[in-house]
C-alpha positions in Angstrom: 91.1 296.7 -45.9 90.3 297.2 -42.1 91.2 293.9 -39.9 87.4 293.5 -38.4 87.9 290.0 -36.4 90.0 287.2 -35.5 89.3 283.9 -34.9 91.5 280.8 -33.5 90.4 277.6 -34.6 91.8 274.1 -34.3 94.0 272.5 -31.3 92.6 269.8 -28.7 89.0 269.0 -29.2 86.6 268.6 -26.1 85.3 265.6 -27.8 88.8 264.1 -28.0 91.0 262.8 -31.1 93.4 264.1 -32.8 95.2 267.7 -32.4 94.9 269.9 -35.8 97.3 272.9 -35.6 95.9 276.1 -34.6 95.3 278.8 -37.2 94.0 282.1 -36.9 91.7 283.1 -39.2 91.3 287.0 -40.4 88.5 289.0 -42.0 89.2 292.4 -43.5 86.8 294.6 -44.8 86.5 297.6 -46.6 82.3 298.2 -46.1 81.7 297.5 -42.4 81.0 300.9 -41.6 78.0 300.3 -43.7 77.0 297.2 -42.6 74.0 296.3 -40.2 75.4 292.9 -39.3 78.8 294.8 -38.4 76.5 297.0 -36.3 74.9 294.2 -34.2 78.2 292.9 -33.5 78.3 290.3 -36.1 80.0 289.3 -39.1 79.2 287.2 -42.6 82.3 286.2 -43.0 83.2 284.9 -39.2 83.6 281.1 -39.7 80.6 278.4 -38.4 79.0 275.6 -39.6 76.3 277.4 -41.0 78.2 280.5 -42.0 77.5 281.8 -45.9 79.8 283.9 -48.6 79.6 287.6 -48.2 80.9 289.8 -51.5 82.8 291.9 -49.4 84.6 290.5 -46.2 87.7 288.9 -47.0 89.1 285.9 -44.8 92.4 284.9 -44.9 94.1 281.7 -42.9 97.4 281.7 -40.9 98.2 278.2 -39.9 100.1 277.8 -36.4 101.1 274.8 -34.7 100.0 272.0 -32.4 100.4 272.3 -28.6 103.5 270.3 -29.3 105.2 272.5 -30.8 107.4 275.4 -29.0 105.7 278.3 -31.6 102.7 277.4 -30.1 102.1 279.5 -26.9 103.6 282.8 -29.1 101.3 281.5 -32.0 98.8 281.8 -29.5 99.3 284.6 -27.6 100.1 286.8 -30.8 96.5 286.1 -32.0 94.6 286.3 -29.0 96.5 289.9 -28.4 94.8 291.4 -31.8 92.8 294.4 -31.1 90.0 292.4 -33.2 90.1 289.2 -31.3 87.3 287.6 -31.1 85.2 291.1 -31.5 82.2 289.8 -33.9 79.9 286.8 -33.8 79.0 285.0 -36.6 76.1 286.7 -38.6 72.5 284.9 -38.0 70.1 284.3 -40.5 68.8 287.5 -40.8 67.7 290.3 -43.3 70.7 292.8 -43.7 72.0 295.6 -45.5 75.7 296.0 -46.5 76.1 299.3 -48.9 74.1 299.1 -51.4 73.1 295.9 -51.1 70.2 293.8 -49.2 71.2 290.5 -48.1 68.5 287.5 -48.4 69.8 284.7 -46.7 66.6 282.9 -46.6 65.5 278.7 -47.0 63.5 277.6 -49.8 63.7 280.3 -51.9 66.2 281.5 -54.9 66.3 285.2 -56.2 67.8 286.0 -59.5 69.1 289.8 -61.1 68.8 289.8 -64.2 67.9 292.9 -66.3 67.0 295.4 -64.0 64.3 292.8 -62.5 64.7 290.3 -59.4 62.8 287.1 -60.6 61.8 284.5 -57.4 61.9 280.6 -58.3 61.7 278.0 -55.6 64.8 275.7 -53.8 67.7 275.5 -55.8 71.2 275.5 -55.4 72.1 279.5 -55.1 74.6 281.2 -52.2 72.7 280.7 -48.8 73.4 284.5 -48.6 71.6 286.7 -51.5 72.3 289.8 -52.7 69.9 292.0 -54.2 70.4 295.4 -54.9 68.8 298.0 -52.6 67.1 299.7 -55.3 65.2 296.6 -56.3 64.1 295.9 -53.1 61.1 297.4 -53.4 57.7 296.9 -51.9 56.4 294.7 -54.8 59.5 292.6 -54.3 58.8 291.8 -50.9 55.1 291.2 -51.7 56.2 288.5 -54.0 58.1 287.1 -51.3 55.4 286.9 -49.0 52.7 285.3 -51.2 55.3 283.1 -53.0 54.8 279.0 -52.4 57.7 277.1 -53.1 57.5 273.8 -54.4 59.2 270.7 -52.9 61.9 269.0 -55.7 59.5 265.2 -55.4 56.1 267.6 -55.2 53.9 269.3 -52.4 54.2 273.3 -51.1 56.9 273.7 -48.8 54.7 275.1 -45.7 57.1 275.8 -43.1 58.3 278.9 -45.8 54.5 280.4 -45.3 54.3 279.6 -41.8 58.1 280.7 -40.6 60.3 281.6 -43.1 57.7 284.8 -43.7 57.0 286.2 -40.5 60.9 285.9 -39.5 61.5 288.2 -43.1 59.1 290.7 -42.0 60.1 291.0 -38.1 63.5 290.9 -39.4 62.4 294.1 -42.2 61.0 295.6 -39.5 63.9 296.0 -37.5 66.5 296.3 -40.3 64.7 298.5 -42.8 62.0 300.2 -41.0 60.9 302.8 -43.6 60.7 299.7 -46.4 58.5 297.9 -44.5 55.9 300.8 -43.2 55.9 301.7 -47.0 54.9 297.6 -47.7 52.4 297.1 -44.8 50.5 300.4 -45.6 49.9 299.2 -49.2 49.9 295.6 -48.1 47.9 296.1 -44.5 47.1 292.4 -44.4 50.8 291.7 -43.9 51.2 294.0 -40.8 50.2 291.6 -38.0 53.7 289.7 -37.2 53.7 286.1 -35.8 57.0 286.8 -33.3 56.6 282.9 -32.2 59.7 281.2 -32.2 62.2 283.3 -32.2 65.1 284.1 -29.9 64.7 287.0 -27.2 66.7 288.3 -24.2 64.4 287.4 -21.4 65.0 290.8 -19.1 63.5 292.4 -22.4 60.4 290.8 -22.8 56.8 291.7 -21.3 56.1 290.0 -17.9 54.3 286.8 -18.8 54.3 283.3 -18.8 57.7 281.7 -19.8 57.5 278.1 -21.7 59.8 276.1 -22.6 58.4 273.4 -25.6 60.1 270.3 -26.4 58.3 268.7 -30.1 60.2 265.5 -29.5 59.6 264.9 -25.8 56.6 266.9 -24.5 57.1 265.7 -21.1 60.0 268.0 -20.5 57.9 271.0 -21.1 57.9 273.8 -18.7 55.8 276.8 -17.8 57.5 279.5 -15.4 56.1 283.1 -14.8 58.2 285.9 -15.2 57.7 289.2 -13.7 60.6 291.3 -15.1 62.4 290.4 -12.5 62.3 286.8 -11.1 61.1 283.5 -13.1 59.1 281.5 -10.5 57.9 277.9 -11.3 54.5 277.0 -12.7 54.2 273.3 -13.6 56.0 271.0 -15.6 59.0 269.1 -15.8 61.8 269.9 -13.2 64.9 268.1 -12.3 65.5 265.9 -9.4 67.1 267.5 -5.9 69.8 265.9 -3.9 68.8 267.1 -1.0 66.0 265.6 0.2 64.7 261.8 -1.7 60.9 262.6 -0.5 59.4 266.0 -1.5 56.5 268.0 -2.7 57.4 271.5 -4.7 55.7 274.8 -3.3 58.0 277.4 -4.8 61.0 277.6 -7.2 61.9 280.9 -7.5 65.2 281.9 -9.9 66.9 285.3 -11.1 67.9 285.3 -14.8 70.8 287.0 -16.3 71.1 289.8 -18.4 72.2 287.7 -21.4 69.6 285.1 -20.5 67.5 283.4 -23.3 63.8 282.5 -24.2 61.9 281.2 -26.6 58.8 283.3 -27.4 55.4 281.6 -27.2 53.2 284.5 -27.4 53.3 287.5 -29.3 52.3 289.6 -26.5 55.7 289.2 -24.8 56.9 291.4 -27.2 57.4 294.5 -27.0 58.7 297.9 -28.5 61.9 297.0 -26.0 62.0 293.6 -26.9 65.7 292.1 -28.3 65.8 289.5 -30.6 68.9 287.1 -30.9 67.8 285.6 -34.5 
């Protein structure tokens, strides 16, 4: 199996107490050639908090040494030298493909194989990550998914599954299996509008338009900037305090994102057939 990524975890942490040895962590695989999550740069099996099982990466653990020790700078250096150092990210919740397999990594929802048939039953305890197999992903399957209502465990539909879980699994099938989902939304046409709200975009790749930022918990931090493609200049809202000067009245902010910069989409007519998505 191909060594796809390394990963050095452990040592000093910015938020203080004690030192754990430093370990490299390897994933191998034998299908990443076949893999969309591979081809966006990122990886199942990469380690995170919210990181799931995949049936096919294989991660393995060498365990180093703490900055005490005299192995630790060649520990270190040996690792960080790998030709796959640090070269995927670990895998979003997203849709993908590995194979012959689709992956469902979705909340609030379980999928079962049994007999030649995928059966859908509400929150339960199953992998995060689901494998169904490609040929029974079909365009009924994925209408089930899209009309199904989970059930809380202590009563009540789960709402947030119809109102973001859904739209996130179509934009994702949109973008991951393309042909699957123009089969779906031609015999399903009510399903074709997407609600792209919510979701993660590079900013230089977005429609010029107004820019938010939302905060739920403390409104008063909101922000509204404009963005022409090139330049975000401010709108109204809430903006930090300047040193320079203790008495003040804002005419013009005017800053120039990065390429990897971030937003937040507010309006589905930001997107567009250009548009990146980071989720």
């Amino acid at each position: 199996m191909t060594e796809i990524n390394v990963g050095l975890y452990g040592g000093k942490s910015i938020f203080g107490g004690k030192e754990t040895p430093l370990r490299a962590s390897i994933v191998s695989c034998e299908m990443f050639n076949e893999c969309s999550y591979y081809k966006a740069g990122t990886c199942l099996a990469v380690l995170s908090p919210s990181s799931g099982r995949c049936k096919f990466g294989k991660v393995s653990t060498v365990n180093g040494y703490t900055s005490r020790a005299r192995k630790y700078s060649d520990f270190q250096s040996k690792w960080k030298s790998h030709e796959s150092y640090g070269k995927l990210k670990d895998a979003p919740t997203k849709l993908g493909v590995i194979n012959e397999d689709v992956v469902f990594p979705y909340s609030f929802i379980t999928l079962k194989v049994e007999n030649e048939t995928v059966t859908v039953d509400g929150p339960g305890f199953a992998d995060k990550n689901q494998f169904i197999p490609k040929n029974m992903f079909n365009v009924e399957l994925i209408h089930k998914l899209c009309i199904y209502r989970p059930q809380a465990f202590f009563g009540g539909t789960i709402q947030s599954y119809k109102d973001e879980v859904v739209p996130l699994f179509l934009s994702h099938l949109k973008e991951v299996m393309p042909e699957l989902y123009a089969e779906f939304t031609e015999r399903y046409p009510q399903f074709k509008e997407i609600d792209y709200v919510g979701r993660k975009a590079l900013l230089k790749t977005i429609a010029p338009s107004k820019v938010e930022f939302r905060s739920k918990r403390y409104p008063n931090l909101n922000e509204t900037w404009d963005w022409d493609g090139t330049h975000l200049t401010y709108q109204s809202g809430y903006v930090s305090r300047f040193k320079v000067a203790d008495d003040y009245e804002i005419v013009e902010i005017t800053i120039e994102p990065k390429d990897n910069t971030k937003i937040i989409i507010t309006n589905n007519e930001q997107v567009t057939e250009r548009t990146v998505f980071l989720d």
